[in-house]
N, C-alpha and C positions, 0 to 999 in steps of 0.2 A: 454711624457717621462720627469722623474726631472731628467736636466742636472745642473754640478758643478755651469754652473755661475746663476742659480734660486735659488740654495740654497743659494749665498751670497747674492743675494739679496735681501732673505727674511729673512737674519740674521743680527739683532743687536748688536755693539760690546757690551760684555756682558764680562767685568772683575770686579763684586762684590766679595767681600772678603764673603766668609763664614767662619763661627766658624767651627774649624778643629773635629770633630769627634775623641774622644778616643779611641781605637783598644785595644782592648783586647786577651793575648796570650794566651791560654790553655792548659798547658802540663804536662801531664798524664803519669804513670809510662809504662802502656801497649805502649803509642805511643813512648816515648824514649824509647822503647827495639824494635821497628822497625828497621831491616837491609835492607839492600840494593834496589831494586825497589821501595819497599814500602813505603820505608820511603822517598827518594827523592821525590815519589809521591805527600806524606801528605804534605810533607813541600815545595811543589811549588804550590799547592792547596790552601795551607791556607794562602801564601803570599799574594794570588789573590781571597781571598775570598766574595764570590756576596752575604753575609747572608743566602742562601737560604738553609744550616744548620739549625741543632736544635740549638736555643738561648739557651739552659739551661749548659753556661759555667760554672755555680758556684754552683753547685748542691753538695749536702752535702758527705763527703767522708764514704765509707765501711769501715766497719771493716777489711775488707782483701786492700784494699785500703792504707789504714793505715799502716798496716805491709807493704806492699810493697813500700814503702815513704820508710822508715829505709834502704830499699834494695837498694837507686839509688847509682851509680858510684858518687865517690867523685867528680869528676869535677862540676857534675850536682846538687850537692850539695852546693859546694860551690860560683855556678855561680846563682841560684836561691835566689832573695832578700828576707833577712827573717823580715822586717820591710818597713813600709812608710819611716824611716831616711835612710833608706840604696837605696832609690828607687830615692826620693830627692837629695840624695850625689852621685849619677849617673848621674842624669840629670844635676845636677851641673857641673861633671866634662865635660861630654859632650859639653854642652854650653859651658865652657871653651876650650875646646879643638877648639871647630869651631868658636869662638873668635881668639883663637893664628894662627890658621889656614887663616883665613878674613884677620889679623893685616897683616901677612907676604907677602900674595900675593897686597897688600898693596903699602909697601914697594919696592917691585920688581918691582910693576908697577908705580913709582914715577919717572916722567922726572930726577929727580935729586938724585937720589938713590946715594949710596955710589959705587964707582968702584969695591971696594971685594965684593959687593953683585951681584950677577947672575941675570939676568933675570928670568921671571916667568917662570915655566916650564907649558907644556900644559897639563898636568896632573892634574894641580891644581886648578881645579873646582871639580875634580872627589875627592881629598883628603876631599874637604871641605865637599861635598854633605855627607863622610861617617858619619860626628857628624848634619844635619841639621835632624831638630826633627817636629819642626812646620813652619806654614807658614809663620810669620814671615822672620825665615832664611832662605825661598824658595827665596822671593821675595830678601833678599841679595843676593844669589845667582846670581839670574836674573840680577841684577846690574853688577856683578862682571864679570859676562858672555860677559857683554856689553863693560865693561871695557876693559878687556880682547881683545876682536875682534878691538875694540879704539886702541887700542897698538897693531894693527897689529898680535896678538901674536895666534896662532894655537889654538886647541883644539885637545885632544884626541879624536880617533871619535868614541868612546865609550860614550862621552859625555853626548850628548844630550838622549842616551836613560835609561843611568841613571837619570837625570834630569827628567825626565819625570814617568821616574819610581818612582822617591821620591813624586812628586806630584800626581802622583795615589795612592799610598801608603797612603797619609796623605790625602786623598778623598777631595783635588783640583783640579778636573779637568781645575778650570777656570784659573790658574795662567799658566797650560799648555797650554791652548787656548792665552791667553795673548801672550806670546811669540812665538805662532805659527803664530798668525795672523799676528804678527811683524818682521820677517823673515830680512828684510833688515838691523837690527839693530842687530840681535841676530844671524842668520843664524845657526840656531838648526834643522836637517831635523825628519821629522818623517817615523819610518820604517812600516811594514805593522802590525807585532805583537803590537807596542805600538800604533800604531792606534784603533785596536782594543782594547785591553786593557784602552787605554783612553772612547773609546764611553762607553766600559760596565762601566767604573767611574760614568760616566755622568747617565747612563742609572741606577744604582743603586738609583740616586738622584731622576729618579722621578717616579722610582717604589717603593711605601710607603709600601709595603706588605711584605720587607722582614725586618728582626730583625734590623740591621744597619738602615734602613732608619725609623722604626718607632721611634727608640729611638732618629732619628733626628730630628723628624716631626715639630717638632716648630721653627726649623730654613730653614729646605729643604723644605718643604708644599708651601711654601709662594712665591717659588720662581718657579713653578712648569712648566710652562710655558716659562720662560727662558730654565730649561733644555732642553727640547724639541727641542729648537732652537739651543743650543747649540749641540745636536746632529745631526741638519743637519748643522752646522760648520764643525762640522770634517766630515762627508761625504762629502762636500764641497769643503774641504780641501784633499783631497783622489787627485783628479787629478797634482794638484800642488806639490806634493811630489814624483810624478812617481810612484803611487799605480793602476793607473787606476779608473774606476769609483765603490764608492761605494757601487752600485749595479752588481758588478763584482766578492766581495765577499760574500761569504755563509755568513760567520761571523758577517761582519757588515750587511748584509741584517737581519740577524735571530731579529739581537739587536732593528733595526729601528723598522722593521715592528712589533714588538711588542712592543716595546713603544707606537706604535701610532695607534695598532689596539685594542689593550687592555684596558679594564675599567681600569685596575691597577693603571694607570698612567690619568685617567680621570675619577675622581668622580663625576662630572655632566652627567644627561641625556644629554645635549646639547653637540655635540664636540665641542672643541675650534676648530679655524683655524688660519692660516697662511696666512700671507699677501703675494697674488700672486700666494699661491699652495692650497689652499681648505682648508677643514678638516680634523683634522689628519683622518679621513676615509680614505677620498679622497688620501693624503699624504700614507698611508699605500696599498690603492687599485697599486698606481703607482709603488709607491716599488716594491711592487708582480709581477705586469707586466712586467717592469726592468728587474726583476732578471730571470723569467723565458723567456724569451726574450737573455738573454745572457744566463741560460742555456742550451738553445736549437741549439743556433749558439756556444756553448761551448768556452764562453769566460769568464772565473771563472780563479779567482786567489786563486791557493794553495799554500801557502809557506808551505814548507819543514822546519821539527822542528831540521836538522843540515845542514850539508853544502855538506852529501852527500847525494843526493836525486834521486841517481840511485839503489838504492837497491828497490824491489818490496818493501820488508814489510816497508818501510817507509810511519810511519805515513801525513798523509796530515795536520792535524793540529796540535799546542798543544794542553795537557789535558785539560785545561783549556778551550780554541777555542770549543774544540768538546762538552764539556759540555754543553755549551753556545750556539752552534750552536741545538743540540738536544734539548733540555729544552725547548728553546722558539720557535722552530717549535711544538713543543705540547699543548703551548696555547688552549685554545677553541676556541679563536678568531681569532688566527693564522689560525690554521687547518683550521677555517673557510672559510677566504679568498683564503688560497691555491687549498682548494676543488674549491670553485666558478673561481677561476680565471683558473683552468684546469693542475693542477700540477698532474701527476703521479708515479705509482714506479720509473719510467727510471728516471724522473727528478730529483726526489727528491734523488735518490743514486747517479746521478752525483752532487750533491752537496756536498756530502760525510756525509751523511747522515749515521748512523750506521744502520745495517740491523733490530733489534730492535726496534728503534725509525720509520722505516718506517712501519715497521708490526705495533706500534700500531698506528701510523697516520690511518692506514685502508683505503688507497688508493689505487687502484686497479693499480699493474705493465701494461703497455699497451702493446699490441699485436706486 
């Protein structure tokens, strides 16, 4: 069984800077005339997007296309940049912004500050994070965080899952490992959605098959090997935060075990291995057994996607969780292992499996 302390042990501290990925937004006159469901839908999906979309963002506009441009609401008009100077004079002002933003909390937090200046309020990591763009002003952050805790001085405790969110966002998971693994300095906790949200970061890094990671390939390829370990960090990390174990969740189990049972992320005929756990075979065979092992003594953690989690039709995960959990239980490789290691319908719907996704696994429910 891989327990928390084998996975630190067989993890290197691993904070290399990578070249930050540019994001591209895509909005279309059909998707802004989306109302209500639907539209919260697209736009928490596409915050959290794993590539595994059609890449063809920039595909040439219709005729009717065209005419409906002329049609958007003036807000959306005049909030869409109609030049590179106008996108430039943004990023400007931004960068400006989370400069005057750094200068001030600065200030506040200076032994010898002026008396009519207040102390820093605890808010003021989250004011800053809203102009941080690239990695660069992560890692200011990171400092300021530190500062901050130096001064005795609180945090909102929204904090840390903003912070984390920006560096998922700007696809650093390692700056968020940095500061996770550093706890006594930073005291940043991680909750069970941004855990998962962070692994699939990581887990996009060294899946080269979808759109985001190929256009990375010449910076993420190289490194391919780290991520891997970097994903049994945060599994690692999973007991240390009060999440329970790694293989406790659907979610992070779906993530691991396909990273490491999958060619996707291993272009060699040979698996790599891991110093003390085998091969990611071997690493993915344990996974499986883990998980179904706690599914059958029903020790699975669902977080509830609000705070009332007595109503039946509450969903078990977010959209995004459940995608992520279905998806890569459909691997070839997955499906594989599951079959072999003795997963059935029962198991696999207590994991909260969609009825769907177990129909087409094509494993027979048991008696």
């Amino acid at each position: 069984m891989l327990r928390s302390r084998s996975f630190i042990r067989s993890v290197q501290t691993l904070s290399r800077p990578f070249p930050t990925p540019a994001r591209c937004i895509h909005s279309t006159t059909p998707v802004l005339k989306k109302k209500g469901k639907a539209a919260a839908k697209a736009t928490e999906e596409d915050a959290f997007d794993d590539g595994f979309v059609d890449d063809d963002l920039f595909g040439g506009a219709t005729s009717k296309q065209a005419k409906q441009e002329s049609a958007l609401p003036k807000q959306h008009q005049e909030k869409a940049p109609t030049s590179t100077a106008d996108a430039d004079a943004k990023a400007a002002k931004r960068a400006a912004l989370f400069e005057a933003e750094r200068t001030e909390l600065l200030f506040r937090l200076a032994p010898d500050r002026e008396a009519s200046r207040s102390k820093a309020r605890k808010t003021a990591i989250r004011s800053i994070l809203r102009w941080t763009d690239t990695p660069a002003q992560l890692w200011t952050v990171r400092d300021l965080v530190a500062d901050m805790r130096k001064a005795k001085i609180g945090l909102h405790e929204d904090t840390a899952k903003e912070f984390f969110g920006r560096c998922i966002t700007l696809h650093r998971p390692d700056i968020a490992l940095h500061v996770l693994t550093e706890r006594p300095r930073y005291r940043l906790d991680l909750d069970l959605n941004t855990a998962r949200d962070l692994l699939h970061s990581i887990f996009i890094r060294a899946t080269w098959v979808t759109p985001l990671a190929e256009k990375m390939a010449d910076e993420w390829k190289p490194f391919s090997a780290s991520h891997h370990q970097d994903a049994l960090l945060v599994a690692g990390l999973y007991p240390h935060f009060g999440l329970g174990e790694a293989t406790e969740d659907p979610v992070a189990s779906a993530l691991l075990m396909s990273m490491f049972a999958s060619s996707r992320t291993n272009p060699t005929s040979d698996m790599p291995e891991v110093e003390g756990l085998g091969s990611y075979g071997d690493i993915a065979t344990e996974l499986g057994k883990d998980l179904l092992k706690n599914t059958r003594s029903k020790q699975l953690v669902h977080l509830p996607t609000s705070a009332a989690p007595s109503s039946r039709d509450q969903p078990r995960f977010l959209h995004r969780h459940q995608v992520w959990l279905d998806s890569e239980l459909l691997r070839a490789d997955v499906k594989k292992l599951l079959t072999k290691l003795g997963f059935d319908g029962q198991s696999l719907s207590s994991l909260g499996l969609s009825s769907r996704t177990i129909d087409a696994l094509s494993i027979p429910k048991s008696s």
